[in-house]
C-alpha distance (Angstrom), angle and dihedral (degrees) to the residues before:
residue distance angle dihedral
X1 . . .
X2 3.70 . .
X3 3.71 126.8 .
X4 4.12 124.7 -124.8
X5 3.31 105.4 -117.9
X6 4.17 91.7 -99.7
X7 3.73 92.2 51.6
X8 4.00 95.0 54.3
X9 3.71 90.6 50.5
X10 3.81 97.2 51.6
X11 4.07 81.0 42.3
X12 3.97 81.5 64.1
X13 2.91 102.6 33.6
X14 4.11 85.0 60.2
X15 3.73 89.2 50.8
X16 4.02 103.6 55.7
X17 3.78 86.3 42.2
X18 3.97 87.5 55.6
X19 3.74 93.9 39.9
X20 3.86 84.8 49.5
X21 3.47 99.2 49.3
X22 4.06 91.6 48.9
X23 3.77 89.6 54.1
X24 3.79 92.7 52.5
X25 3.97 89.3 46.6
X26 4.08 85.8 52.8
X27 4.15 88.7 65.1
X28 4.10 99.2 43.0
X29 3.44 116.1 111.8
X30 3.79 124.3 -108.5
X31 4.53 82.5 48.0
X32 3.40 125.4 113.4
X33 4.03 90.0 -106.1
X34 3.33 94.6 38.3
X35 4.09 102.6 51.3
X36 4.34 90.0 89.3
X37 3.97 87.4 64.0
X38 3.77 107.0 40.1
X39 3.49 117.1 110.0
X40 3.96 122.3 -119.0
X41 3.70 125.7 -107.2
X42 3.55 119.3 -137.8
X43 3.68 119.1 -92.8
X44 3.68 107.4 178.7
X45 3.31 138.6 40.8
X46 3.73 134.5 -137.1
X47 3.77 139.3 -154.4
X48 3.65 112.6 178.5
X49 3.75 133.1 -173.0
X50 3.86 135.9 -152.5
X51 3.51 159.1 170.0
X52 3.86 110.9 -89.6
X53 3.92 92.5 -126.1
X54 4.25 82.7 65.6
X55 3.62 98.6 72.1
X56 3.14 111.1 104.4
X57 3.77 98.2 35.4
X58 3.89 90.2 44.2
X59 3.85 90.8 53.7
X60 4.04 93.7 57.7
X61 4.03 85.9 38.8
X62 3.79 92.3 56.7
X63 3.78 92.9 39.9
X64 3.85 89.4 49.9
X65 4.17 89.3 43.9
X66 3.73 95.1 55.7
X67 3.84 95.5 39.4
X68 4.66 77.9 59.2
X69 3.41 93.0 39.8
X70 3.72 122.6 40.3
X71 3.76 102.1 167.0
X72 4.15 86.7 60.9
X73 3.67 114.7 70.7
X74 3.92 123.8 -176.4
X75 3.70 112.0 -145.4
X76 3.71 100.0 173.5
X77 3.99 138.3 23.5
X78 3.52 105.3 -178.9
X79 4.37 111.6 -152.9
X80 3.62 121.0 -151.4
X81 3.57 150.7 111.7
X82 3.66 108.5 -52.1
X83 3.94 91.2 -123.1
X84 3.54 97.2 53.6
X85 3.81 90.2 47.9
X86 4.05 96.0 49.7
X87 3.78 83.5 53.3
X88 3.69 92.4 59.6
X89 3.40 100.1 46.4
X90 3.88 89.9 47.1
X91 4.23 85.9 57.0
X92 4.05 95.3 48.8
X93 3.84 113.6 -78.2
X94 3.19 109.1 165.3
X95 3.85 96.0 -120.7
X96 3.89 129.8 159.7
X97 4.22 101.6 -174.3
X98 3.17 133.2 32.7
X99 4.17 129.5 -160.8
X100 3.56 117.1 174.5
X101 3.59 132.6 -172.0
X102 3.95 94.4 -135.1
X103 3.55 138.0 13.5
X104 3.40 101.4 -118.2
X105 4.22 94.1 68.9
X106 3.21 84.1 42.6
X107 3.96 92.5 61.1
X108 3.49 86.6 56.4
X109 3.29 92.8 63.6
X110 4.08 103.6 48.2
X111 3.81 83.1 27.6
X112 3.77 76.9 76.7
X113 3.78 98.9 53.9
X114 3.91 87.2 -99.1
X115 3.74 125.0 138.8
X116 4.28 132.1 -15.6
X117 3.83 127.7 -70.4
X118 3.90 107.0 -53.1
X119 3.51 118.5 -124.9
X120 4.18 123.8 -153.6
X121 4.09 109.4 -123.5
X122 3.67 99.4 166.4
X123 3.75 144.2 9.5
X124 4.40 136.9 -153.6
X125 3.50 143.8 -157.3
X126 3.39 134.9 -149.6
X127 3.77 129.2 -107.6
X128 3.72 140.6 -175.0
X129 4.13 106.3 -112.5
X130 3.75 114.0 -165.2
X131 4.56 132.2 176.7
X132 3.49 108.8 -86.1
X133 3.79 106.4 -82.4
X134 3.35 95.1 29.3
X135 3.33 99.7 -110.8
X136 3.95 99.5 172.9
X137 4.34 80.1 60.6
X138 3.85 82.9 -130.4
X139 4.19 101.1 175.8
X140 4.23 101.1 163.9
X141 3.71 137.6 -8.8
X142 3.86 93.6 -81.2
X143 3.68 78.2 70.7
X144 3.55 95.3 61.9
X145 4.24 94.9 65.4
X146 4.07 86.9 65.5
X147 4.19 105.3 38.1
X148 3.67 123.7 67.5
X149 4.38 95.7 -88.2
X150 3.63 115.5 -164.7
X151 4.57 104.3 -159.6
X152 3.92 123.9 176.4
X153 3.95 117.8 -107.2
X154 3.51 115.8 -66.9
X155 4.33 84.4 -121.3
X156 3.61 85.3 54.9
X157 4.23 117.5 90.2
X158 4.32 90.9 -125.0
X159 3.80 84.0 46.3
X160 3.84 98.8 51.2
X161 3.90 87.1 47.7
X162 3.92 97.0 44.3
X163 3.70 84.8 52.7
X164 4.21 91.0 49.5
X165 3.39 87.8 42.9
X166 3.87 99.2 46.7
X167 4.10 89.8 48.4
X168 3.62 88.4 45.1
X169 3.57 88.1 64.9
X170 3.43 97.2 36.0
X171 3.72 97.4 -119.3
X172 3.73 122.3 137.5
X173 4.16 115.3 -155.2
X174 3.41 127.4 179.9
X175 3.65 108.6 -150.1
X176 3.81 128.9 -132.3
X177 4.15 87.3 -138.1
X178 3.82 134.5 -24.0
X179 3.88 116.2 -128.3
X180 3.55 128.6 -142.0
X181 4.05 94.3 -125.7
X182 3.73 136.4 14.9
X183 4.13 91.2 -106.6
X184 3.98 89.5 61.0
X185 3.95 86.2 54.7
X186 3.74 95.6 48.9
X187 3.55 92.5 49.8
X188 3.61 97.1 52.1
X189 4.00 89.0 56.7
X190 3.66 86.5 50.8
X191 3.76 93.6 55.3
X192 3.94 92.0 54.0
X193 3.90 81.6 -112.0
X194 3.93 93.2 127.6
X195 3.16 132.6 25.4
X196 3.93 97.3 -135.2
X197 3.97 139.9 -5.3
X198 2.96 144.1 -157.3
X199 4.18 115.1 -127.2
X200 3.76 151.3 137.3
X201 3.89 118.5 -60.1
X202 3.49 87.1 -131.4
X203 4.23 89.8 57.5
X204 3.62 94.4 68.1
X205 3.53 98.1 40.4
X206 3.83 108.9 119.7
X207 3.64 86.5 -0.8
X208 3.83 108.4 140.1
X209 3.72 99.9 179.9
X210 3.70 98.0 71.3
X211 3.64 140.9 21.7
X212 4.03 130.0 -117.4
X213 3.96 129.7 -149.9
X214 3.94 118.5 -171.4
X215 3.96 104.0 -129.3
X216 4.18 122.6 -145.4
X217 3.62 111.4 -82.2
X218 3.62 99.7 24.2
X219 3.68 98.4 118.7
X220 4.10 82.0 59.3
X221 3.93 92.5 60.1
X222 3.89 104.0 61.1
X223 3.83 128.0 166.7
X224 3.35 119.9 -132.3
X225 4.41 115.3 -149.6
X226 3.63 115.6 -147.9
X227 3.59 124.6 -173.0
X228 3.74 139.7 -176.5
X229 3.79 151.3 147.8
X230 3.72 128.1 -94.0
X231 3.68 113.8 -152.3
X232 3.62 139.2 -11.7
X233 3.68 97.5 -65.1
X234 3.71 118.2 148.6
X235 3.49 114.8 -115.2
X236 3.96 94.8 15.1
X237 4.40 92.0 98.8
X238 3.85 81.0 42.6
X239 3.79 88.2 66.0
X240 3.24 99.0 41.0
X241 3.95 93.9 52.7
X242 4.13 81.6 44.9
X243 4.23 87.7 56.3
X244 4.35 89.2 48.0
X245 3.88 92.5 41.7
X246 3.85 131.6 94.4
X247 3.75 94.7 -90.8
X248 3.40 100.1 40.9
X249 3.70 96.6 48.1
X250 3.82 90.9 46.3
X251 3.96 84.8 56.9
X252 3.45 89.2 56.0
X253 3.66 100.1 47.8
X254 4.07 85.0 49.7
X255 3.97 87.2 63.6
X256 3.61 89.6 41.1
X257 3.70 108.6 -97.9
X258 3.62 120.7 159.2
X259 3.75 122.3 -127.9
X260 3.88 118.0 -101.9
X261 3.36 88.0 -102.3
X262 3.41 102.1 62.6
X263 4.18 95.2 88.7
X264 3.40 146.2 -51.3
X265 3.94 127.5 -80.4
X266 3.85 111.7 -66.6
């Protein structure tokens, strides 16, 4: 039967949309030609805890990690002081990495039977962190005996090096409170609540709100940052060889990390 003239163009018409539409299927992902540029699910999940003076650095790092490695996703990275996290890994977190701010809390943890053979991917030193202004006058860690001094816990890594550091010097400071991580230290300088703290160099880097002077003898008190996986999770090595490689390392050094050579755990 032959078509009117309308009837054999709609007829097309029907045709290239068909052929069109079979193309496009050809391309979607989940098809045979399409597998090679569909984009992975997730297929692990990670929980990953570290030392409060990480943050920042840790953030980009896990940003970075995911963008490398799309079948691992991190749902949680728990910040705190490095003590308080060993101890609740030790009582059955359910944790995947670990990244401590000394070695010691982190011999709690594989102490325990928890976790591989830690390796050290950064280190810190501490630094006097004062209001902007200066307002307590704060010049040295002598200084710090007659102004209202905020230090971390003794417990806690920045606490065990203020207090090395302080007897180093021979300088004896009661202090107005002691804070469970290095963040809760910085943000009392920030709210004028102290006149000075002690925290990590890497705290008051491209921090406008207050003002940091490197005391004697800090280069003598240096942090060592060990870091490794809990478990048999997939993904969790992954990160941890992410956090020793080039671009994780680099990251570090951006936020003012030392290398793990730079000393051993103060």
């Amino acid at each position: 039967m032959r078509l009117s003239p309308p009837a054999a163009l709609r007829a097309l018409a029907l045709l290239a949309a068909g052929t069109l539409a079979l193309a496009g299927c050809a391309g979607q992902p989940g098809s045979q030609d399409g597998d090679a540029v569909a984009t992975a699910a997730p297929t692990s999940t990670l929980t990953i805890s570290a030392a409060a003076s990480l943050q920042r650095s840790f953030d980009e790092i896990a940003k970075e990690f995911t963008a490398a490695h799309p079948e691992t996703a991190i749902s949680t990275i728990a910040y705190d002081g490095s003590s308080t996290l060993a101890t609740q890994i030790v009582e059955g977190a359910p944790v995947d990495v670990f990244a401590s701010a000394d070695e010691k809390n982190m011999a709690v943890v594989t102490d325990a039977g928890l976790g591989g053979d830690p390796v050290i991917f950064a280190t810190n030193t501490l630094v006097i962190a004062v209001p902007k202004g200066n307002p307590g006058k704060v010049k040295s860690l002598a200084d710090l005996a007659g102004a209202t001094t905020v230090l971390c816990a003794p417990q806690v890594p920045c606490g065990s090096a203020s207090a090395t550091l302080l007897q180093n010097q021979g300088v004896e400071v009661k202090a107005a409170s002691q804070e469970q991580n290095v963040t809760a230290v910085l943000q009392k300088v920030i709210a004028g609540e102290a006149d000075a703290g002690l925290v990590y160099a890497t705290d008051v880097a491209g921090e406008d709100a207050v003002e940091s002077i490197v005391p004697a003898g800090a280069e003598q008190v240096v942090n060592s940052y060990p870091i490794t996986a809990l478990g048999e999770q997939p993904g969790a090595q992954d990160f941890v060889d992410f956090v020793l490689g080039l671009e994780g390392q680099q990251i570090l050094k951006d936020h003012g990390f030392g290398s793990a050579s730079a000393g051993a755990d103060g």
